[in-house]
N, C-alpha and C positions, 0 to 999 in steps of 0.2 A: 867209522861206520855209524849211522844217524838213526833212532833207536825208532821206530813205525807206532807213530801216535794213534789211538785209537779215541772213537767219540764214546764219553762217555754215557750217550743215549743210545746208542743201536749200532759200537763196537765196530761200523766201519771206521778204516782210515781215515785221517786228517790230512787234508793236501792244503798246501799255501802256507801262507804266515809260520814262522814258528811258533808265535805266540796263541794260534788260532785254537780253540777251545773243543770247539763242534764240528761236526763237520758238512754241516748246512743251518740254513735259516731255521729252520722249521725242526731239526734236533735242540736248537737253541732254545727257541718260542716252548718246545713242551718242557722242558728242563725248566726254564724260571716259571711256568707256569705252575705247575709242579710243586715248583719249590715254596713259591711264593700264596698257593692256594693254602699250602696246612697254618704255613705261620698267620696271615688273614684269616682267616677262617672266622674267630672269636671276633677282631674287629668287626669283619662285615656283620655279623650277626645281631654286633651294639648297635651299628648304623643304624642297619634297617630298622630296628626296633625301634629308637628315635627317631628315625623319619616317617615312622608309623604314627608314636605319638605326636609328631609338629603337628600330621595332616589332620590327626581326629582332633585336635586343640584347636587349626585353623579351622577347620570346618564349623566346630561347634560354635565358634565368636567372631562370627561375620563382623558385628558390631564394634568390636575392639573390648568389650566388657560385657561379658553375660555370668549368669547362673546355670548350673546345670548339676545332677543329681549323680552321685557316684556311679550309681547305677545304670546311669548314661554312656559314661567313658568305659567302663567294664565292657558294656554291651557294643561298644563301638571297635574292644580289642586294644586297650588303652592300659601298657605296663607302669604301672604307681611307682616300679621298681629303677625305671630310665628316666632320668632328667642333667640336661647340661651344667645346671648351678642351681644356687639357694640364695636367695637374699632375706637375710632377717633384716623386719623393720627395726625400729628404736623401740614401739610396744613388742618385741620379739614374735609379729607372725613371721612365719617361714614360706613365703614364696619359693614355689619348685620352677624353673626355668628349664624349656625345649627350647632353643635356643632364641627367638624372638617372640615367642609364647609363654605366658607365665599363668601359673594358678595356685588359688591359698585354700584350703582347706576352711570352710565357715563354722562344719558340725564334720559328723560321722559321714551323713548323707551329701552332703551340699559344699559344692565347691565355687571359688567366684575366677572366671580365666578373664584374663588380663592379655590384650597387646602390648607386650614390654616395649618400655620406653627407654628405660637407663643404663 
């Protein structure tokens, strides 16, 4: 006698496969969605925050090198907090990198962004 599988989204029946899990498309799709929305969650939140700062970095250096005042990026929404990497020079400044954007800190106030090259 064959023990009546039940889905574990919405406790109907499982018909087909033995090995079949759900017991449709769409019990499946909310299960890993589900699933998969809590453990992302933190991810997507780094993302977006870095593709925040790429765009306020790209926007502010059309040029490929400009100036600009802390108080710019602040005001633009810009977390000092996100960045993909650091390159210290050989004099030890510390370049912060959003991924093909980079910027060094000049003073308190004054930053200089960079189109990374390397």
């Amino acid at each position: 006698m064959s023990e009546k599988r039940l889905c574990p989204v919405c406790n109907d029946p499982i018909i087909g496969r033995i090995d079949k899990k759900f017991c449709s498309d769409q019990c499946r799709n909310s299960y890993n969605n589900r699933r998969y929305s809590s453990e992302n969650a933190l991810v997507q939140k780094i993302n977006r925050t870095l593709k925040k700062n790429y765009s306020i970095l790209q926007e502010l250096n059309q040029s490929g090198k400009t100036k600009v005042k802390r108080s710019k990026l602040l005001q633009e929404g810009f977390d000092f907090n996100y960045f993909t990497g650091t390159y210290i020079t050989q004099k030890g400044a510390a370049y912060h990198l959003c991924y093909d954007q980079a910027y060094l800190p000049l003073s308190d106030e004054l930053y200089l962004l960079i189109q990374w090259e390397g």
